[in-house]
C-alpha positions as a Markdown table, in Angstrom:
| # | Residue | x | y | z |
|---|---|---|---|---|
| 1 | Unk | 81.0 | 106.0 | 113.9 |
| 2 | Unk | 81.8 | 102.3 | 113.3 |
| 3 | Unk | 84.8 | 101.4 | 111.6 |
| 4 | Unk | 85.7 | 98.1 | 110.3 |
| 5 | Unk | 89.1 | 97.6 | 108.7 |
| 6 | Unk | 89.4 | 94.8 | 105.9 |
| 7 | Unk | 92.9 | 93.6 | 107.5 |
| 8 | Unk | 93.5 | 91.5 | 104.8 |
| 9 | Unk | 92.8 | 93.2 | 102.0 |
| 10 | Unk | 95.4 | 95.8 | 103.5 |
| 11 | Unk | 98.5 | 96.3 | 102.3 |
| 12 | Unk | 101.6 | 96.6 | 105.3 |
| 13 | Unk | 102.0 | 99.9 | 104.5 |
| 14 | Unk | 98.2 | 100.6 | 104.3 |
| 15 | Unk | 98.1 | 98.8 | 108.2 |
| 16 | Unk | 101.6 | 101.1 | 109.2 |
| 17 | Unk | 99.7 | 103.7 | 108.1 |
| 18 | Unk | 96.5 | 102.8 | 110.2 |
| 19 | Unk | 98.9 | 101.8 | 113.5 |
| 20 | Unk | 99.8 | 105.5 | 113.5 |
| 21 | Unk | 96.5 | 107.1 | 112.9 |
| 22 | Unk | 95.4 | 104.9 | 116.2 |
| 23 | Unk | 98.2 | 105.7 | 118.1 |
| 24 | Unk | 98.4 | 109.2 | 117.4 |
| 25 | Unk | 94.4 | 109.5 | 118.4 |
| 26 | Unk | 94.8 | 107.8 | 121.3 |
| 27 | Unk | 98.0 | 109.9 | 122.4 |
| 28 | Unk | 95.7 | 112.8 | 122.5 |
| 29 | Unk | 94.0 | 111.1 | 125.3 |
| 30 | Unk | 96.8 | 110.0 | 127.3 |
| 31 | Unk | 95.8 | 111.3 | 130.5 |
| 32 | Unk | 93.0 | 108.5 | 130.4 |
| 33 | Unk | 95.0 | 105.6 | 129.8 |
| 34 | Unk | 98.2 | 105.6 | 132.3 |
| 35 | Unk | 101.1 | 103.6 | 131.8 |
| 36 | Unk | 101.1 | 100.4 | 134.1 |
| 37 | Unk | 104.6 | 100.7 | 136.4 |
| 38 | Unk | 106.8 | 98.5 | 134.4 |
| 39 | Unk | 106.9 | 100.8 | 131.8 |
| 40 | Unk | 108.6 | 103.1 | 133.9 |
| 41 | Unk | 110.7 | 100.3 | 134.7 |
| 42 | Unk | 111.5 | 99.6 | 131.1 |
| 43 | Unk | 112.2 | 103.3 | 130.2 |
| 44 | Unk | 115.0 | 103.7 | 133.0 |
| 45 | Unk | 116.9 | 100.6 | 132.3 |
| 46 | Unk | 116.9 | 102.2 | 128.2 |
| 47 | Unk | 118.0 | 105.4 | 129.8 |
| 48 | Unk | 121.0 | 103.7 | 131.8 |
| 49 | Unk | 122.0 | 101.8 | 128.4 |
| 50 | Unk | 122.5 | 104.7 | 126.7 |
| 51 | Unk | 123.8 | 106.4 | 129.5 |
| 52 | Unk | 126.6 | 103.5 | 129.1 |
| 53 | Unk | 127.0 | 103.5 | 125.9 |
| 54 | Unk | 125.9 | 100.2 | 125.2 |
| 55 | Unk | 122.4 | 101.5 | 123.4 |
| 56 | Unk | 121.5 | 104.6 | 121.2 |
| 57 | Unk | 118.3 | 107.3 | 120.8 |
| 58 | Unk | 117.2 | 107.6 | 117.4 |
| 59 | Unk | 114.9 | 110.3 | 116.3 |
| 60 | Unk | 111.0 | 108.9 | 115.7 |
| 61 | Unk | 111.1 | 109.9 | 112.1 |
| 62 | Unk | 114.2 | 108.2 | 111.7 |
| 63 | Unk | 112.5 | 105.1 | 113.2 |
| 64 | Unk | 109.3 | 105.1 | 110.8 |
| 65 | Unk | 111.8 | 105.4 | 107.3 |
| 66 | Unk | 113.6 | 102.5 | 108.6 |
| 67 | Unk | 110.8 | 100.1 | 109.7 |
| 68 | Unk | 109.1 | 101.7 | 105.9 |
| 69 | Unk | 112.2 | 100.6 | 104.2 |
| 70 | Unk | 111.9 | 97.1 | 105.4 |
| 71 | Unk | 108.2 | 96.7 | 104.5 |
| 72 | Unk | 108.6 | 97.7 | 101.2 |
């Protein structure tokens, strides 16, 4: 199937909306797309910020009403 998205006739929550469809089809298949070693990197450093105090977790769906909110 070929699939051709009119990016500018989208609206930002029309293209939110899209990100996640992507993301969440190609999370299915993670196993054939592993993370290069920085990532890993990245992660831990996160983890020993909020291990000190100095960052917070915030649940995903938290996340996605904030970053809605501020397209709208």
């Amino acid at each position: 199937m070929n699939t051709v998205l009119d990016m500018n006739r989208l609206t930002k929550i029309e293209k939110l909306r899209a990100m996640e469809e992507l993301w969440e089809d190609l999370s299915r298949f993670d196993e054939e797309y592993p993370s290069p070693e920085w990532h890993g990197e990245v992660l831990q450093k996160r983890q020993d910020a909020v291990r000190e105090g100095t960052d917070e977790f915030i649940p995903w769906e938290e996340a996605k009403r904030i970053l809605r909110e501020r397209t709208n």
